[in-house]
matplotlib code that plots the C-alpha trace (Angstrom):
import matplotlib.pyplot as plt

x = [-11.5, -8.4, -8.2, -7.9, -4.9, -5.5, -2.9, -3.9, -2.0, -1.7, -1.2, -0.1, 2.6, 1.2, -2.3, -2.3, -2.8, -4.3, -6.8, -7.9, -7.3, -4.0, -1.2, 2.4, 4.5, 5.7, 3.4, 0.5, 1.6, 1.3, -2.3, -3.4, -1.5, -2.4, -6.7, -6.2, -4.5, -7.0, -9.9, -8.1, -5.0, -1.9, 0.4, 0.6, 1.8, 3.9, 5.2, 7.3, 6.7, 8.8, 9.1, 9.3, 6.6, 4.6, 6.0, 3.8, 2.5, 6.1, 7.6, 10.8, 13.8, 15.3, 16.5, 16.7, 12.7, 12.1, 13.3, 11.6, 8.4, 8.2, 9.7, 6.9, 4.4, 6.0, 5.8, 2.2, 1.5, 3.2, 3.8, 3.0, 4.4, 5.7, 5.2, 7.7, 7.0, 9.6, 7.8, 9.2, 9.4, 13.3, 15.5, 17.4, 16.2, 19.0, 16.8, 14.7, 17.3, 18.7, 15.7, 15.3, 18.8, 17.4, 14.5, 14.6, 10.9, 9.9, 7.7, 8.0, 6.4, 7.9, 6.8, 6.8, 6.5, 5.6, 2.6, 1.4, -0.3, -3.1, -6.5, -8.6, -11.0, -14.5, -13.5, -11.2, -8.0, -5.3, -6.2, -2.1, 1.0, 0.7, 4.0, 5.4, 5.5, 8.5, 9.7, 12.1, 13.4, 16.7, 15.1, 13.1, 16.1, 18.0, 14.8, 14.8, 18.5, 18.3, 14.9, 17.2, 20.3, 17.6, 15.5, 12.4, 9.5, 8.6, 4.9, 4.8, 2.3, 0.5, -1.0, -2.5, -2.9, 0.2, 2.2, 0.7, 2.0, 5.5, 5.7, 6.2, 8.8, 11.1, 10.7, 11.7, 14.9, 15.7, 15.4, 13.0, 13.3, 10.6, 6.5, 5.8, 3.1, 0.4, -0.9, -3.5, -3.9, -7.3, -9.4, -6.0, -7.8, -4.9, -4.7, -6.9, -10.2, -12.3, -14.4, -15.1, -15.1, -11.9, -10.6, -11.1, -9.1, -6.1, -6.0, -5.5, -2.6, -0.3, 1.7, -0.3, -0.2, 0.9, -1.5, -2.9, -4.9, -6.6, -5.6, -9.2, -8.4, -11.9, -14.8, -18.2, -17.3, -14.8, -16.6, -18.4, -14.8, -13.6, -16.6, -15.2, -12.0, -13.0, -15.2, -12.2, -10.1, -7.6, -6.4, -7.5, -6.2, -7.5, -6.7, -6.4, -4.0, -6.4, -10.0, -11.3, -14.9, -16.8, -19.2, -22.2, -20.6, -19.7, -15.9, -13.8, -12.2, -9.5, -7.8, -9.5, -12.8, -12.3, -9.9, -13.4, -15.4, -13.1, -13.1, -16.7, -16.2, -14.2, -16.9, -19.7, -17.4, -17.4, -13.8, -11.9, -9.4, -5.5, -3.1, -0.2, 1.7, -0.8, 0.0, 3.5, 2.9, 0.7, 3.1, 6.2, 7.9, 10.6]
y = [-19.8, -18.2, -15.5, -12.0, -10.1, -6.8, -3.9, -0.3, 2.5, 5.1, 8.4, 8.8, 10.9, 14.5, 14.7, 17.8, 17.3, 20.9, 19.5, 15.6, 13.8, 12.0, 11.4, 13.1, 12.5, 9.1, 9.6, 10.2, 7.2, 5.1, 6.0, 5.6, 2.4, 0.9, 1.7, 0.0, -2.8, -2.9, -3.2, -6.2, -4.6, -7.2, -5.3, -1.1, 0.6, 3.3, 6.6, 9.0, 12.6, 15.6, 16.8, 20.6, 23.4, 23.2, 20.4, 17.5, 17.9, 16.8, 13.2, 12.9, 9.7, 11.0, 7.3, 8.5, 9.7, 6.5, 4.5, 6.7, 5.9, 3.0, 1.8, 4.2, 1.8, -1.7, -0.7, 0.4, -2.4, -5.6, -7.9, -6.1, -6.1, -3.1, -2.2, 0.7, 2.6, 3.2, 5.4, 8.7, 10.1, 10.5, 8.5, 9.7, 6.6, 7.3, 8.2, 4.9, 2.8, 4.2, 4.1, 0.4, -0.3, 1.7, 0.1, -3.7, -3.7, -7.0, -5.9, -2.7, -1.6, -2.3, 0.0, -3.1, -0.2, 3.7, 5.7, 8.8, 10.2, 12.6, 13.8, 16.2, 18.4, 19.6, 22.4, 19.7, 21.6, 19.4, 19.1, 18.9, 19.5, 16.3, 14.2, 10.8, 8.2, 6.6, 3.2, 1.8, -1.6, -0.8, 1.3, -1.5, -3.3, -1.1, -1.9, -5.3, -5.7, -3.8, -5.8, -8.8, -7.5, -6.6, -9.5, -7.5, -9.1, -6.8, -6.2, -5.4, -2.3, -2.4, 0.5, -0.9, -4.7, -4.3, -3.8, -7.0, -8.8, -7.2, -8.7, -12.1, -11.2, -10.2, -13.3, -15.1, -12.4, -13.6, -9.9, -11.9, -14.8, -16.8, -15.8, -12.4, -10.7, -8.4, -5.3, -3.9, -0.5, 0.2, 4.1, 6.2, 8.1, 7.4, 4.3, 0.8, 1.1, 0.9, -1.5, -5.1, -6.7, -6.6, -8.7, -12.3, -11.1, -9.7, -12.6, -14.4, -12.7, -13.3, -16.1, -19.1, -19.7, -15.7, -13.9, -10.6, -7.5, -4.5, -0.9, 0.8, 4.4, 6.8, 7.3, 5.3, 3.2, 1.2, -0.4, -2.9, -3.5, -4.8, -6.1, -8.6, -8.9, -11.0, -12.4, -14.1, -14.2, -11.5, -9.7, -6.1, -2.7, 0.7, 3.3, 7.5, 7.8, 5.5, 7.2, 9.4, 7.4, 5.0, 2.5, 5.1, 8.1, 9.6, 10.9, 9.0, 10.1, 7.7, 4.8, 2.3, 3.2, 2.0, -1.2, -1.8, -1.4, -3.2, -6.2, -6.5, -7.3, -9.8, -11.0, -10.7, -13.3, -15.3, -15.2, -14.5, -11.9, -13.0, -12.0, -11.0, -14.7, -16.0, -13.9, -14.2, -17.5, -16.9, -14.8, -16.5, -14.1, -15.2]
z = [2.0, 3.5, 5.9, 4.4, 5.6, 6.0, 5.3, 6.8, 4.9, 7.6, 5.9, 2.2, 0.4, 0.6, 2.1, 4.0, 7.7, 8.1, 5.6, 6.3, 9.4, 8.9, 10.9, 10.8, 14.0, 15.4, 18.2, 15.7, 13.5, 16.5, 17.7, 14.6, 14.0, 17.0, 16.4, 13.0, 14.6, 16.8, 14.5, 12.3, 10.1, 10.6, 8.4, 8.2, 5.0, 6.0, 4.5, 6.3, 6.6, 7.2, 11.2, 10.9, 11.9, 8.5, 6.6, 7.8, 4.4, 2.7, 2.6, 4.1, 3.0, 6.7, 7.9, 11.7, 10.9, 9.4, 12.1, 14.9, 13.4, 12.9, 16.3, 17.5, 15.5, 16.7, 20.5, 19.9, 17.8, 19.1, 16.4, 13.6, 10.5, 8.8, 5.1, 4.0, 0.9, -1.6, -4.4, -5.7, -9.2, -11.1, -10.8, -7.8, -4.9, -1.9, 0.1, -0.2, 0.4, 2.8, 4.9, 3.9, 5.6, 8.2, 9.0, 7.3, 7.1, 6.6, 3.0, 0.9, -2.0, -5.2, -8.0, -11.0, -13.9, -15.1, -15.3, -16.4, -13.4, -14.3, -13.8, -15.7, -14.0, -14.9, -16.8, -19.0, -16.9, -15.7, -12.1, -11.5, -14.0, -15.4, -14.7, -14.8, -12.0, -13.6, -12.5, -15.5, -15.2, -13.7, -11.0, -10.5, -10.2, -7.8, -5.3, -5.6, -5.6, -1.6, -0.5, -1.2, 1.2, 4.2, 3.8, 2.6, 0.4, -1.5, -2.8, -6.8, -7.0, -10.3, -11.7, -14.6, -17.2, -18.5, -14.8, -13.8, -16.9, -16.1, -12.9, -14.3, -16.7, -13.8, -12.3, -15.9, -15.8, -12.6, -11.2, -8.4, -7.3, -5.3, -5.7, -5.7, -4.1, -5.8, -5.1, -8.1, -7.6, -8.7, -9.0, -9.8, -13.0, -15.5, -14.0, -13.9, -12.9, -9.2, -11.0, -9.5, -13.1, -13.8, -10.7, -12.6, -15.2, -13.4, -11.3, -14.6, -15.3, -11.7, -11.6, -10.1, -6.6, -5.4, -2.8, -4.5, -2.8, -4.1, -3.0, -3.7, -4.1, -4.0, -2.4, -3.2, -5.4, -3.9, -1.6, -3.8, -5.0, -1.5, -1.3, -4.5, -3.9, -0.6, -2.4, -4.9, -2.2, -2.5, 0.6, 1.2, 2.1, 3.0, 5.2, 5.0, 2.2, -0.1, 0.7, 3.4, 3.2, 5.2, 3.2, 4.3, 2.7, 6.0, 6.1, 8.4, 11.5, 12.0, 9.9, 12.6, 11.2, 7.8, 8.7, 10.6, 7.5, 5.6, 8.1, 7.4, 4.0, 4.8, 7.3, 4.6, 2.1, 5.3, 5.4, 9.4, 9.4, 9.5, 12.6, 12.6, 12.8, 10.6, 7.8, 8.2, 7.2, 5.0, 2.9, 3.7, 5.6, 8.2]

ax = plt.figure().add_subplot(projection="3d")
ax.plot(x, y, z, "-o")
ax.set_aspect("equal")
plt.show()
């Protein structure tokens, strides 16, 4: 079987540092970058945050913050590759483009459709205003249309079945061209699933011959799905804006931690762990 590429997503769109360990300034991105590295990840997923006294909490489409970080990450990480996310809600995306012409990562997320993002707590209370992570065709578009200027692969985040389905159709439209990389988004509770089940039948529904992984967000229960997806081959993600737990149910202290963790799955599917160069290769990047 293949090597398993591992992508470490550093810190997340609003975690609050003063509340969970994750990091904030370049210098911060880079230790953690570089202990992931370290412990397997070839590619870091990375949002940007906002710099000021008290706003480490905020995201931030700054380009000069953008490119401060993540030249922070490369010199701490030599020969890594850089995953820049793109994801906000309305349909104003300036400021993701213009940190993509800023930084030419070599993949970014590409939101591939809409969700309604909720979750309902135990007293049946909306545990946030409930709100829509909207991602029409033509902003869909607007990405795909930049990635193709900086030479950026972009990696379709799917949400739920019908996402995964979509993905195809924009190759058919021509919005795409080439084979696109998945990324199912599985434990979000509007969304699909944490469950290990339904991994044969998404990858029945990509395109033949396109690399997949699973972006496991929770606690317990998404350990047996890494667990599967190495199993079937996928490539696998984790890091402190997807959970803040190690297999044992002890929080983690550090995104090297669970790239650790998660590098044992791979090892327990007897599959190695990809570098860098290899999964450049591997995903056709130049």
């Amino acid at each position: 079987m293949t090597k398993a590429i591992i992508t470490c997503a550093l810190t997340g769109v609003l975690t609050d540092p003063k509340q969970h360990p994750v990091p904030v300034t370049p210098e911060e991105m880079a230790r953690e970058a570089k202990a992931a590295f370290d412990a397997g990840a070839a590619v870091m997923h990375v949002h940007f945050r906002q710099q000021g006294p008290g706003k480490g909490h905020l995201p931030s489409w700054e380009p000069e913050v953008a490119r401060t970080i993540m030249q922070a990450i490369r010199q701490a990480c030599p020969g890594v590759i850089l995953n820049q996310t793109t994801g906000t809600v309305g349909p104003d995306v300036k400021g993701p483009l213009a940190c993509l012409g800023a930084v030419k990562p070599e993949i970014a997320a590409c939101n591939a459709g809409s969700l309604n993002y909720l979750k309902v707590k135990a007293d049946g209370s909306w545990a946030w205003p409930p709100m829509l992570f909207d991602n029409p065709v033509d902003k869909v578009r607007a990405y795909l249309d930049v990635m193709a200027e900086t030479r950026t692969k972009p990696e379709f985040e799917c949400f739920d079945v019908g996402i995964v389905r979509c993905v195809e159709m924009y190759v058919r439209n021509g919005m795409y061209k080439g084979l696109p990389q998945y990324n199912f988004v599985m434990g979000v509770e509007s969304g699909m699933p944490a469950d290990p089940d339904l991994l044969p039948i998404l990858k029945k529904l990509i395109i033949p011959g396109c690399g997949w992984q699973v972006t496991a967000i929770g606690r317990a229960g998404i350990w047996p799905l890494h667990a599967r997806a190495a199993e079937l081959g996928g490539h696998l993600r984790t890091g402190l804006e997807d959970t803040f737990y190690l297999p044992d149910g002890r929080k983690a202290g550090s995104n090297g931690e669970l790239v650790a963790a998660l590098a044992q799955c791979a090892a327990d599917a007897g599959r190695g762990i990809a570098s860098p160069a290899e999964a450049r290769a591997m995903m056709g990047l130049g």
